[in-house]
VOTOR-487707 format. One record per residue: x, y, z of N, C-alpha, C, O in turn; residue number from 1. Coordinates in steps of 0.1 Angstrom, whole numbers, always signed. Example, Ala and Ser with C-alpha at 12.3 -4.5 7.8 and 13.67 -1.06 7.14 Angstrom:
! residues 2
nxx,nyy,nzz,caxx,cayy,cazz,cxx,cyy,czz,oxx,oyy,ozz,k
+132,-57,+78,+123,-45,+78,+132,-33,+78,+142,-33,+85,1
+128,-22,+71,+137,-11,+71,+129,+0,+79,+134,+11,+80,2
***
This chain:
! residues 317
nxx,nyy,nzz,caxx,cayy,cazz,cxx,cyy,czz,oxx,oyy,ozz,k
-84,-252,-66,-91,-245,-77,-102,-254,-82,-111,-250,-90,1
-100,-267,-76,-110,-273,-84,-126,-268,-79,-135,-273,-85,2
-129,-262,-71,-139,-255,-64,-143,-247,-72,-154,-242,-68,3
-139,-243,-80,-142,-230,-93,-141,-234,-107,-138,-227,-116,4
-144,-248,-109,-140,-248,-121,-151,-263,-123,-156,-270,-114,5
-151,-264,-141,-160,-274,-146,-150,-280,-155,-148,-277,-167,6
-142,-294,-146,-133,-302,-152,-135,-303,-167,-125,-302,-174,7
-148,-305,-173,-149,-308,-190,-145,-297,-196,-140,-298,-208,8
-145,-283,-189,-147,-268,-196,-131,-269,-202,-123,-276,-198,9
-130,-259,-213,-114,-258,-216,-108,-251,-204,-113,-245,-195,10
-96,-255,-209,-88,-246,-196,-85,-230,-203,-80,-228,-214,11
-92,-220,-191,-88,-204,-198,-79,-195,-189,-76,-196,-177,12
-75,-187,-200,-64,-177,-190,-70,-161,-189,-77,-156,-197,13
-67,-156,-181,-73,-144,-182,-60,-131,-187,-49,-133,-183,14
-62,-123,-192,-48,-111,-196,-54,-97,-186,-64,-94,-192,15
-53,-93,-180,-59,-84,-176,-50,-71,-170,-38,-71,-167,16
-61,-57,-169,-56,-46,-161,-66,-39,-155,-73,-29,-157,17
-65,-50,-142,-75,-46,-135,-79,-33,-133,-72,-25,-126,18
-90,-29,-137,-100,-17,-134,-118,-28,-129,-121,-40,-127,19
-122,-18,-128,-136,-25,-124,-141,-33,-135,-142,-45,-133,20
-143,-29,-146,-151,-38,-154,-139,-54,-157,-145,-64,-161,21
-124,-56,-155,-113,-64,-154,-120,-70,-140,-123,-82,-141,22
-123,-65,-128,-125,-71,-118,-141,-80,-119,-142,-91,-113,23
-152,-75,-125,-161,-80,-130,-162,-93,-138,-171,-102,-138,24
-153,-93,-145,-146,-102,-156,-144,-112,-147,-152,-121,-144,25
-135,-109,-144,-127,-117,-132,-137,-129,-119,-136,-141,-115,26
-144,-119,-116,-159,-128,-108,-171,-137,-114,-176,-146,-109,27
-173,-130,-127,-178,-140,-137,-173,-148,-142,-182,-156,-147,28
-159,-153,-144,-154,-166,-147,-157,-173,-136,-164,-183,-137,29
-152,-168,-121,-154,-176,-112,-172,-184,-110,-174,-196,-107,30
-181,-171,-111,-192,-179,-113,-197,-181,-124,-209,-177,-126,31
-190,-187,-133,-196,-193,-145,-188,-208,-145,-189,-217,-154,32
-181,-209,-133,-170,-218,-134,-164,-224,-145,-166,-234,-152,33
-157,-214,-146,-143,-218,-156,-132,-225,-153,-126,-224,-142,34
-131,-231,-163,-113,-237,-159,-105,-222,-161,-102,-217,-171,35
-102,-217,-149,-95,-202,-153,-81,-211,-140,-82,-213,-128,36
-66,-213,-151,-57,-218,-151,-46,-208,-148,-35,-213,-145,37
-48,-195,-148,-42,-181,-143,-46,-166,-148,-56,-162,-155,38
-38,-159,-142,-41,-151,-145,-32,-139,-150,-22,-139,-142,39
-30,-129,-159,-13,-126,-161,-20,-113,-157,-32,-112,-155,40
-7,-100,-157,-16,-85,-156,-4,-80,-168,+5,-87,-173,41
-7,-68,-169,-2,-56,-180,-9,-43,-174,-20,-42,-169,42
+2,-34,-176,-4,-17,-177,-16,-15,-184,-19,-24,-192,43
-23,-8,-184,-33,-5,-188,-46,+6,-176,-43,+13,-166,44
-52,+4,-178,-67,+7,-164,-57,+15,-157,-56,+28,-157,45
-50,+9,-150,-40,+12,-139,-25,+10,-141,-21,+10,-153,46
-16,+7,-130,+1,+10,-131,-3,-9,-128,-14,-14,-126,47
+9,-14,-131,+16,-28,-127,+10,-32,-114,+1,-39,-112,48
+15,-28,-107,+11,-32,-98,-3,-26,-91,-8,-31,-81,49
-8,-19,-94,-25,-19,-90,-28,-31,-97,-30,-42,-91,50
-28,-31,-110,-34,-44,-116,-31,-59,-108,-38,-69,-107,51
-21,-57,-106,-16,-71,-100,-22,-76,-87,-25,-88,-85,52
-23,-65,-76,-28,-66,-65,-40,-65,-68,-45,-76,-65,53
-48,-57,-75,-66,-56,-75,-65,-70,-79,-71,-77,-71,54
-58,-78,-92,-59,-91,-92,-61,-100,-82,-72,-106,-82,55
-52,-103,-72,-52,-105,-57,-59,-107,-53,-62,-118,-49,56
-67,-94,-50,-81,-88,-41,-89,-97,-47,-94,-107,-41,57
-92,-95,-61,-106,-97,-67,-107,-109,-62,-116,-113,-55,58
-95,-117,-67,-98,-137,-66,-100,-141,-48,-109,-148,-43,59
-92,-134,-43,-98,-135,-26,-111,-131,-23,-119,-138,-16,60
-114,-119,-29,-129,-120,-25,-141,-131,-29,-151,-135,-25,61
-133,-133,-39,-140,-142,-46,-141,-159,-45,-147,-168,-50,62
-131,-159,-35,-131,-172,-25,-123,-183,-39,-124,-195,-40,63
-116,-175,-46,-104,-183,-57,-91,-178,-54,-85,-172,-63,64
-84,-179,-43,-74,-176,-37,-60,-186,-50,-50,-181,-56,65
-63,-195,-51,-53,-210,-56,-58,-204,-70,-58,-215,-77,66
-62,-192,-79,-61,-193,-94,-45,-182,-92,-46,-171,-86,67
-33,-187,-97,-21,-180,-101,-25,-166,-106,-34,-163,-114,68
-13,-157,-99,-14,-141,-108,-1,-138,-110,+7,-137,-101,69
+0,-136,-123,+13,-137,-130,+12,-121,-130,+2,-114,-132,70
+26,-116,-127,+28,-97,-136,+35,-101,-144,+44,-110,-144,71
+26,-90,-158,+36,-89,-167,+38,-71,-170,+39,-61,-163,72
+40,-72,-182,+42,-59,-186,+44,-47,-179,+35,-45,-171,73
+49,-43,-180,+49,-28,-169,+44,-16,-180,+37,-8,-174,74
+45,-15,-190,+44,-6,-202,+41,-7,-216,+43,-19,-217,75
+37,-3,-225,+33,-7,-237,+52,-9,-243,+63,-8,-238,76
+47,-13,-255,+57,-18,-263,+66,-2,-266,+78,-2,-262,77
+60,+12,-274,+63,+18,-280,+59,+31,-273,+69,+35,-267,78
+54,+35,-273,+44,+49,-268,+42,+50,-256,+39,+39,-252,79
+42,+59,-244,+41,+60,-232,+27,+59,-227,+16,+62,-231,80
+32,+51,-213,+20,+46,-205,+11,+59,-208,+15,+70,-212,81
-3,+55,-204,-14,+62,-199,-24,+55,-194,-32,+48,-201,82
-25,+57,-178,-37,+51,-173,-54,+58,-181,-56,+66,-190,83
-61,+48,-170,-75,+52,-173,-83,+57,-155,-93,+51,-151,84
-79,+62,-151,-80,+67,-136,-91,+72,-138,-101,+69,-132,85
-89,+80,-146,-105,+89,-146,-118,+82,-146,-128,+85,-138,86
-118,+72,-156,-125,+60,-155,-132,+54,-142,-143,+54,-138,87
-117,+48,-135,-117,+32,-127,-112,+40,-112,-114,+33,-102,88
-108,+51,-111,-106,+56,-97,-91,+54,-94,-84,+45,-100,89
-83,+62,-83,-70,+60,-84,-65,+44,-79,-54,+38,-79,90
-77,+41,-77,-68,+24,-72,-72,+16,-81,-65,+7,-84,91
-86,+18,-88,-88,+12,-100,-95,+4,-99,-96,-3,-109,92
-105,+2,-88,-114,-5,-81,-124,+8,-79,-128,+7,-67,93
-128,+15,-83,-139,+27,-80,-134,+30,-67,-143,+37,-62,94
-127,+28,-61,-122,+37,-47,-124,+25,-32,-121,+26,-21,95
-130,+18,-39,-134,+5,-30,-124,-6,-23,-120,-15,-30,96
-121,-4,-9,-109,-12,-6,-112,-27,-3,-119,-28,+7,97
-111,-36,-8,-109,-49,-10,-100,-51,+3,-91,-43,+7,98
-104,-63,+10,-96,-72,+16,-81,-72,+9,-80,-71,-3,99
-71,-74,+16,-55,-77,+14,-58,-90,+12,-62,-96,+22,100
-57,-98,+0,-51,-111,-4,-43,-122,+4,-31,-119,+4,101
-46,-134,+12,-36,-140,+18,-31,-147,+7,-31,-159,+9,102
-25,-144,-5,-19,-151,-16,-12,-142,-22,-15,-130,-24,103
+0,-148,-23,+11,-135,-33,+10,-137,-47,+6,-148,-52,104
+15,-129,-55,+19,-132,-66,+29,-140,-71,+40,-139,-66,105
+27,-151,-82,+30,-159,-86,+48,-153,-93,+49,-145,-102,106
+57,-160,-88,+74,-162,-89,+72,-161,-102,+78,-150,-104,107
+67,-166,-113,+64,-167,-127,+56,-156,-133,+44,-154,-131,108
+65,-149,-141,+55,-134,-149,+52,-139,-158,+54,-148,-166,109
+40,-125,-156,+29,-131,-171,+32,-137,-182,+26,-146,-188,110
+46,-129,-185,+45,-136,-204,+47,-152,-205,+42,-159,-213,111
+58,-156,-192,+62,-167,-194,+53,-179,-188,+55,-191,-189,112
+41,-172,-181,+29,-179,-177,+18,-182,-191,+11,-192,-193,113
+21,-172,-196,+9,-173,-208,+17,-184,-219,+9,-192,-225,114
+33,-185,-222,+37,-194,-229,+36,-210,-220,+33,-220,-225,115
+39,-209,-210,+37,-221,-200,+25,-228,-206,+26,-239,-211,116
+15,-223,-205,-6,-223,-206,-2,-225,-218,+0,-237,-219,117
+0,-221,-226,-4,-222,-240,+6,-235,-243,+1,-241,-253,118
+18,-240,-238,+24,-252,-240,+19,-257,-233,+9,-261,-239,119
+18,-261,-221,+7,-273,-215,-3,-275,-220,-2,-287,-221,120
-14,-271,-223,-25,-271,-229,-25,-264,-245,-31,-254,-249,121
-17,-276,-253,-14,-271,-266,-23,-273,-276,-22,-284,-279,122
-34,-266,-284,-39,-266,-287,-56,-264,-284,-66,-264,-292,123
-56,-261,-268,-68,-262,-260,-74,-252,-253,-85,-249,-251,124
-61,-247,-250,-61,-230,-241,-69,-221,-252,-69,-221,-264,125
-78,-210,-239,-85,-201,-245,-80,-191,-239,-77,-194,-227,126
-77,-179,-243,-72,-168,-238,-81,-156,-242,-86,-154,-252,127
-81,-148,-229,-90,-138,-233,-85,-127,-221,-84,-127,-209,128
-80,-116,-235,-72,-105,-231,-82,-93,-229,-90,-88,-237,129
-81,-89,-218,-95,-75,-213,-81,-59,-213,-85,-48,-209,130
-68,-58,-218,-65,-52,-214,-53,-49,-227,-51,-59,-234,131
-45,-38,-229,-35,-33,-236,-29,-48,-241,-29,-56,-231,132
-25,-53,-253,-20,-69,-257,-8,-66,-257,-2,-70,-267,133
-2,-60,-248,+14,-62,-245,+21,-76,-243,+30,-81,-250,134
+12,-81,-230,+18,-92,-230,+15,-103,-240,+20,-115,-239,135
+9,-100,-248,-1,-115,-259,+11,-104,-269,+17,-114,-274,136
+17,-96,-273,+24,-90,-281,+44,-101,-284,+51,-106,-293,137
+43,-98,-264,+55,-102,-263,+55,-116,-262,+66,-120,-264,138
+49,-123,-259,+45,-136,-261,+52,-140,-272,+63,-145,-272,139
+42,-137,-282,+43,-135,-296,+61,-136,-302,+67,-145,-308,140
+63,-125,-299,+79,-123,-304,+86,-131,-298,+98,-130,-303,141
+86,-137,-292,+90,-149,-282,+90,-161,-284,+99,-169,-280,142
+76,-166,-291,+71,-179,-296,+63,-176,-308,+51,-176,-306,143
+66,-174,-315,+56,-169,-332,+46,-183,-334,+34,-183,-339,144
+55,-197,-325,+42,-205,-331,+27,-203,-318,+16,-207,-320,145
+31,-196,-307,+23,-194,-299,+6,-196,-304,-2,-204,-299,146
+4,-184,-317,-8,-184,-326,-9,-196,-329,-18,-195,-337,147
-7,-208,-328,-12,-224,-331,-12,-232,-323,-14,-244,-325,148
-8,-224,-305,-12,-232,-293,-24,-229,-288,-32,-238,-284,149
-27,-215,-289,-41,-214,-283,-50,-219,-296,-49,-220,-308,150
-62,-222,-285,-77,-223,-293,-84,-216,-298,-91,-215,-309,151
-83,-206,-286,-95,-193,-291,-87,-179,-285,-82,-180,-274,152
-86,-169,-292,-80,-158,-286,-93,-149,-289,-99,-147,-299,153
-96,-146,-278,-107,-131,-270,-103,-124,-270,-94,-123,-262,154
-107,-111,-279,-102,-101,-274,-109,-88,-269,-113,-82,-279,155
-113,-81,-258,-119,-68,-256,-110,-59,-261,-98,-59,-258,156
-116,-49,-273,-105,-44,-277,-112,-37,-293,-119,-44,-300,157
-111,-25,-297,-111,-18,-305,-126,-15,-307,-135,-20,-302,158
-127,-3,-318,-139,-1,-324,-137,+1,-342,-129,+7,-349,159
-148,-7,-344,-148,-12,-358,-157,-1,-367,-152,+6,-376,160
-170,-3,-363,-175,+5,-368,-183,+16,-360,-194,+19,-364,161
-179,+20,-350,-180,+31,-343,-175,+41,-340,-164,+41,-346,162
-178,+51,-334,-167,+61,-328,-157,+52,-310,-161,+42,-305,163
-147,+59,-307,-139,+52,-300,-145,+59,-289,-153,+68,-289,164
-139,+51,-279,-137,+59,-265,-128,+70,-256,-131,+78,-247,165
-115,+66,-262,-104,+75,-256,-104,+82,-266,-109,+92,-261,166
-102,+86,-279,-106,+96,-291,-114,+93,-299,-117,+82,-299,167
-120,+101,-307,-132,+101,-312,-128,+89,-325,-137,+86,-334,168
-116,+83,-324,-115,+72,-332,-105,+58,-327,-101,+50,-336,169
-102,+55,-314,-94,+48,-308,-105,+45,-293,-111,+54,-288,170
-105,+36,-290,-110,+24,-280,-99,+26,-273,-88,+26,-278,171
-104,+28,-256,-84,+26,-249,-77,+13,-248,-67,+15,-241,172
-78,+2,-251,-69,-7,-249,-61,-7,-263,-49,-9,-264,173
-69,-3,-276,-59,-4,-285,-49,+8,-288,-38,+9,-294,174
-56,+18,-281,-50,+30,-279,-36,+32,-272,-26,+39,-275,175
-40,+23,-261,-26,+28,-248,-16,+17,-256,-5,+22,-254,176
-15,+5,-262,-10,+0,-272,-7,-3,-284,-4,-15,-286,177
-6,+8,-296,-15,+4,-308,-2,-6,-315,-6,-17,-320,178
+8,-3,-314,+20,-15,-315,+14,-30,-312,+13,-39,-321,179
+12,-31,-300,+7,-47,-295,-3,-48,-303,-2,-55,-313,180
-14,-40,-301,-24,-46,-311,-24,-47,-325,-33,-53,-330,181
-16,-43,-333,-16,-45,-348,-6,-59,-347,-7,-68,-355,182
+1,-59,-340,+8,-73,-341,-1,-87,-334,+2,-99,-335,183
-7,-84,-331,-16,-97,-319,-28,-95,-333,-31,-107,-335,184
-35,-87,-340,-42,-86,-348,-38,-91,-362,-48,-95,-369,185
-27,-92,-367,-21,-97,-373,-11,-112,-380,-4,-113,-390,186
-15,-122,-365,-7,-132,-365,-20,-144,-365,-31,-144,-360,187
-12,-154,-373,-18,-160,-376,-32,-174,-368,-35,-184,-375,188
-37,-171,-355,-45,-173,-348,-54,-187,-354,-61,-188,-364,189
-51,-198,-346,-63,-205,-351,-79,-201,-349,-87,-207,-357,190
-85,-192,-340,-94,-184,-339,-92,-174,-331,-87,-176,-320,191
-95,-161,-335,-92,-153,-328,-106,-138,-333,-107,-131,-343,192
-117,-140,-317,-125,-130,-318,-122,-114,-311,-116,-112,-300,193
-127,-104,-318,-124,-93,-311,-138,-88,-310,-147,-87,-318,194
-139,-85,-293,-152,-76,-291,-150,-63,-285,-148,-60,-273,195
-152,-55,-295,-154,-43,-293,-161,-31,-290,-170,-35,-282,196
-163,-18,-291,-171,-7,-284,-184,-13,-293,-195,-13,-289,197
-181,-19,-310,-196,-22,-313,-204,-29,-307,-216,-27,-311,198
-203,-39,-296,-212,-46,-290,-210,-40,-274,-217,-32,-269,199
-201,-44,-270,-199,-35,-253,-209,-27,-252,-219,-31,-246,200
-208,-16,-257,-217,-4,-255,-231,-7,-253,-239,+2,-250,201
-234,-21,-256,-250,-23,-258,-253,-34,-245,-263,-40,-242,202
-240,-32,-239,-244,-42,-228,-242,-33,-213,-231,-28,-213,203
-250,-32,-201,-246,-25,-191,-258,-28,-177,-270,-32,-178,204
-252,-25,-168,-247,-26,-152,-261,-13,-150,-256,-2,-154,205
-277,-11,-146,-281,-1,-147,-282,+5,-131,-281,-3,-121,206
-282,+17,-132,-289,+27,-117,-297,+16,-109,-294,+11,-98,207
-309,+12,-115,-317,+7,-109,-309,-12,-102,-310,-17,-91,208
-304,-17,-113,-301,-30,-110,-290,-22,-94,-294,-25,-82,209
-279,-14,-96,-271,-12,-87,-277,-9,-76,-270,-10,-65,210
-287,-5,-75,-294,+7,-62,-303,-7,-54,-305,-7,-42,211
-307,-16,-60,-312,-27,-57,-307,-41,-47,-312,-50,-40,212
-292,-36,-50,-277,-42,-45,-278,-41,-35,-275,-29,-33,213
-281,-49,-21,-281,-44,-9,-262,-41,-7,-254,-49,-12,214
-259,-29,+1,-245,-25,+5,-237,-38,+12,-226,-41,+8,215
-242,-42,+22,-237,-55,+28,-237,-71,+19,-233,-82,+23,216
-244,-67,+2,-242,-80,+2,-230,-87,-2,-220,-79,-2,217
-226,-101,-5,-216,-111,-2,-212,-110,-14,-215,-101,-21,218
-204,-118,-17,-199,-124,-30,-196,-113,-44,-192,-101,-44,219
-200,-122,-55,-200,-115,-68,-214,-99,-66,-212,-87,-69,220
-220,-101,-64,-230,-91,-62,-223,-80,-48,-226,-68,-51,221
-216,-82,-34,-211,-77,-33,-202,-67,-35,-202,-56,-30,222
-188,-75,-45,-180,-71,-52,-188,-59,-61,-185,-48,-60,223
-199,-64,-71,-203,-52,-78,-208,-38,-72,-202,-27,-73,224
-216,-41,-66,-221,-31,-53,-209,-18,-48,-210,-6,-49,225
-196,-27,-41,-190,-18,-42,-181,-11,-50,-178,+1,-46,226
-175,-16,-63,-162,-11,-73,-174,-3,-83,-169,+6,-90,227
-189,-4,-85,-195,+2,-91,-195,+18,-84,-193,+28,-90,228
-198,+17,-72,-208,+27,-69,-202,+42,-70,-209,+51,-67,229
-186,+44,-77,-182,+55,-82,-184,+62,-92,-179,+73,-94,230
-193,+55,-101,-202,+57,-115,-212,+63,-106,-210,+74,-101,231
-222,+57,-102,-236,+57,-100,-233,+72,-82,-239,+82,-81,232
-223,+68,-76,-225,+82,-68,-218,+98,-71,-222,+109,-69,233
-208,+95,-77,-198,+103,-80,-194,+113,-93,-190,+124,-95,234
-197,+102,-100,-200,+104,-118,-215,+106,-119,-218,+112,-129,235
-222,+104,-113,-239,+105,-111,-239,+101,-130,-240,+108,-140,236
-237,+87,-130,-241,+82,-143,-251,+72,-137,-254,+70,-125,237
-257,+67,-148,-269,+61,-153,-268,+46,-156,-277,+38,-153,238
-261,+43,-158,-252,+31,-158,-235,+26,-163,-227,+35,-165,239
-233,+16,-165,-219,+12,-163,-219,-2,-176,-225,-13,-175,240
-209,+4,-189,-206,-10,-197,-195,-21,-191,-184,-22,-187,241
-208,-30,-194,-197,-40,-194,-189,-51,-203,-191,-63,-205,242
-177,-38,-210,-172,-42,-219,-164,-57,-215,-165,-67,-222,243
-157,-56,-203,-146,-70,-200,-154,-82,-200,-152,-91,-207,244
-166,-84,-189,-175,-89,-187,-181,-98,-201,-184,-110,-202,245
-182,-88,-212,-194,-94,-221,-177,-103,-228,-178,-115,-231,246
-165,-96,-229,-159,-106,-237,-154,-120,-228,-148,-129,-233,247
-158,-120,-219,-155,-132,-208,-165,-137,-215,-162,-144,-225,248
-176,-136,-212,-190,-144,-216,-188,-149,-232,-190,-161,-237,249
-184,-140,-238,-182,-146,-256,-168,-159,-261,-166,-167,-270,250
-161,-156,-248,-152,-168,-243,-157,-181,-244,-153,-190,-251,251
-169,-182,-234,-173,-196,-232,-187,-194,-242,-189,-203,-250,252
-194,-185,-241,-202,-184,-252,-206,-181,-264,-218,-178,-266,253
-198,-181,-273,-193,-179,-286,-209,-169,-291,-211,-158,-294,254
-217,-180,-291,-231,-174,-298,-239,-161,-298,-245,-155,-307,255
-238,-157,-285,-241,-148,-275,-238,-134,-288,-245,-124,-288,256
-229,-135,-296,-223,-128,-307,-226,-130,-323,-228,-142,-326,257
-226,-121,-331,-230,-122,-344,-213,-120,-350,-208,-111,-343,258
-201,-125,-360,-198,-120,-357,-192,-121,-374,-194,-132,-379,259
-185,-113,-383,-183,-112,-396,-165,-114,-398,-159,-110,-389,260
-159,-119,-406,-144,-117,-408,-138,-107,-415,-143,-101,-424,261
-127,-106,-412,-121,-95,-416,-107,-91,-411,-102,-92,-400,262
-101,-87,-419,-84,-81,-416,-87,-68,-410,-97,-61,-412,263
-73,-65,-400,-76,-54,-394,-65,-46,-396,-54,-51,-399,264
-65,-33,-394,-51,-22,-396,-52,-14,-385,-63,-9,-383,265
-41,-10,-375,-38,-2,-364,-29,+8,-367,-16,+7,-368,266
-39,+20,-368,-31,+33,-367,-17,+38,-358,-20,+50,-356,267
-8,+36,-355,-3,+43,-344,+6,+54,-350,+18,+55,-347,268
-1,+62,-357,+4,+74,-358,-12,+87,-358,-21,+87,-349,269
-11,+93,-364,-20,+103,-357,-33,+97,-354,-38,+100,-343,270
-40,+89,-363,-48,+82,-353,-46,+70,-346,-49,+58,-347,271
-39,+76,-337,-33,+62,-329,-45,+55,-324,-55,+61,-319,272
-43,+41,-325,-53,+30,-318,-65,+31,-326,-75,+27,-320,273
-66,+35,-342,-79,+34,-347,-75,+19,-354,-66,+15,-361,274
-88,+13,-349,-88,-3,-357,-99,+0,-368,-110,+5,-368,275
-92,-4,-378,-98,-6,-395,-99,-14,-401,-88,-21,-403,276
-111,-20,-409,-116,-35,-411,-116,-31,-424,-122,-21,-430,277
-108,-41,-429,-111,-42,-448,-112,-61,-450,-113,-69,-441,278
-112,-62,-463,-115,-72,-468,-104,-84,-463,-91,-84,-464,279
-110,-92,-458,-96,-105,-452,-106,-112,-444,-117,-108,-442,280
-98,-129,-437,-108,-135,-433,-101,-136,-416,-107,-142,-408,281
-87,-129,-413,-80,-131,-404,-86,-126,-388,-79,-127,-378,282
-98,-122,-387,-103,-117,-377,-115,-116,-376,-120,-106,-382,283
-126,-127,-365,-140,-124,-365,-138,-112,-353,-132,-111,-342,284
-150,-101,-364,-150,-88,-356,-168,-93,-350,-176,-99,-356,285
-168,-88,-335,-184,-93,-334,-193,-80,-337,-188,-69,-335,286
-203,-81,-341,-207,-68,-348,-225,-68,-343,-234,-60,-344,287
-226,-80,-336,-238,-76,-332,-242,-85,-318,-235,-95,-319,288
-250,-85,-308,-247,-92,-298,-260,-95,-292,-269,-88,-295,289
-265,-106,-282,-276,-110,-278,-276,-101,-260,-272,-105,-249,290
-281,-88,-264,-278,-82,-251,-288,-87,-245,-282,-94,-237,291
-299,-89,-242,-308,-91,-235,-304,-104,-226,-306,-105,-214,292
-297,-115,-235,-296,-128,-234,-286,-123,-221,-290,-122,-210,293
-271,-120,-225,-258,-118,-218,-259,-109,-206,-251,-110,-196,294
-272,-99,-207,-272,-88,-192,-281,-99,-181,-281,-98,-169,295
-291,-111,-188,-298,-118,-176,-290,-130,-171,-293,-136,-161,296
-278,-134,-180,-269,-143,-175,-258,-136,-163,-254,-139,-152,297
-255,-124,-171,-244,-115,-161,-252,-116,-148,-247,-121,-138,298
-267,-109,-146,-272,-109,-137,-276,-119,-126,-276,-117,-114,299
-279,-131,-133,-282,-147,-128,-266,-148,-123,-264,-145,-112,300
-260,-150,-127,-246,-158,-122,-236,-146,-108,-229,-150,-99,301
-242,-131,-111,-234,-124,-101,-245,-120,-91,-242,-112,-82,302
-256,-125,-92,-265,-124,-82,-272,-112,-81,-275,-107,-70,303
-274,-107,-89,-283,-92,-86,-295,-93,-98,-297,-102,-106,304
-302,-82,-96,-318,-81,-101,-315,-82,-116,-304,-79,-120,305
-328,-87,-125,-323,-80,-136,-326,-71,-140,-336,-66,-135,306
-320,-62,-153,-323,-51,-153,-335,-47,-155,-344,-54,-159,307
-337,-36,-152,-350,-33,-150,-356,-21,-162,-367,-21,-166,308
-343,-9,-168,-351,+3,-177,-338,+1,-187,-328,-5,-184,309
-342,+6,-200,-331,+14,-205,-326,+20,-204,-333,+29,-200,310
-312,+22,-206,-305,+34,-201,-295,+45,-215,-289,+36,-221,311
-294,+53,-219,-293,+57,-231,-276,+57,-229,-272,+58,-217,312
-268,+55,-239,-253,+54,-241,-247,+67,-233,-237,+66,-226,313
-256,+84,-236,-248,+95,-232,-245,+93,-221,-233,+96,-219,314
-254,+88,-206,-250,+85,-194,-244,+71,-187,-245,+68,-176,315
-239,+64,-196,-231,+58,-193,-218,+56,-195,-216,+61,-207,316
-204,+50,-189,-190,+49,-187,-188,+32,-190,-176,+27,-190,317
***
């Protein structure tokens, strides 16, 4: 692993469910070289095991075979699963078959990897969850002082002052969870950022940068090339957010974000998964973001053009 990583950097963990913008995520740690120390999965995007295997895939293609992939979660805490297929495609990779992994998954599940990480590296670990906080939930009930091992908790996840994604007032990760998330939202965190549809939405993957992608190319730009091209051929959209992506980048780049405090409250009854900001200092919500900055880094580091037009919100996923 040391091939992927910047010994000074903190050591980080990834939470994920793998769908494409989770697989994106996933390639930008690698080239931003992170100390990325594992990796756990949860339902969400996809079932258990898509997430676990696209996990797999992604770090093989990505020539990080030696970063650990823990399963966790099979299901949310309370409320029944629901993928996002429609989204991310039935494999959850835009229909794009990845190389088979010569690496299995790690004997050690997620939750008990994420308490591992967060006690070995007590006080140092950064964690940043792209997916339903099942496992950062059960963590939690498990280890309550967990919130005073990690350093920084990331979160992709909710809409603050927007409309949502999966209902006109719920974001899907807090949605397919709203249990985990009011409890992971609620504990006592030595820092803990949430970036949600307010900033995501302002950051994206355009027609033109993708169309520019030669089909054969390698690496991180490869990878994009193909897990995108079910938006841009199929969906005939205009471009593609990159919600997981931008909260990886606010991980190691804190600034890249504007971001205000605030207590949060999670619906899980008729508006299930609506996150609500009132007065409190328990949660920096990011509320405004340096897109221009974060789409020529995304672009510099995964190898493709930068972008080239605006693209308006209705045609993009």
């Amino acid at each position: 692993m040391s091939d992927h990583k910047v010994l000074d950097s903190p050591p980080l963990m990834l939470d994920v469910d793998t769908g494409v913008d989770d697989a994106l995520a996933i390639a930008l740690a690698i080239r931003s070289h992170a100390n990325l120390v594992g990796v756990s999965t949860v339902a969400g995007n996809v079932s258990i095991d898509l997430a676990t295997e696209n996990s797999l895939r992604v770090l093989s293609w990505m020539g990080a075979e030696s970063v650990p992939v823990h399963r966790g979660a099979s299901r949310p805490l309370v409320v029944d699963y629901q993928d996002a297929a429609h989204v991310h495609g039935g494999n959850g990779l835009g229909g794009a078959e990845l190389p088979v992994s010569g690496a299995s998954e790690s004997s050690n599940g997620g939750v008990d990897a994420l308490l591992a990480n967060a006690a070995q590296h007590d006080g140092e670990l950064v964690l940043v969850a792209l997916g339903p906080l099942t496992n950062v939930a059960i963590a939690l009930s498990l280890r309550p002082a967990l919130a005073r091992q990690i350093r920084t908790l990331v979160i992709m996840g909710g809409a603050y002052f927007v409309p949502g994604n999966v209902t006109p007032h719920a974001e899907f990760n807090a949605f397919a969870d709203p249990h985990a998330c009011g409890q992971v939202l609620q504990a006592e965190w030595n820092e803990i950022i949430v970036v949600g549809l307010d900033v995501t939405h302002q950051t994206i993957i355009s027609r033109e940068q993708w169309e520019a992608t030669p089909d054969d190319a390698p690496g991180a730009a490869g990878l994009l090339k193909r897990i995108t091209g079910r938006t841009f051929n199929e969906r005939k959209l205009d471009g593609f957010y990159l919600h997981d992506p931008l909260a990886l980048a606010v991980a190691i780049h804190p600034e890249l974000v504007e971001k205000e405090p605030h207590s949060i409250s999670v619906d899980v009854h008729e508006r299930r998964g609506k996150t609500t900001p009132a007065q409190g200092r328990g949660v920096s919500i990011a509320t405004s973001v340096d897109a221009e900055r974060f789409e020529a880094e995304f672009a510099r580091r995964m190898g493709i053009n930068s972008r080239r037009t605006d693209v308006g919100p209705a045609s993009v996923e």
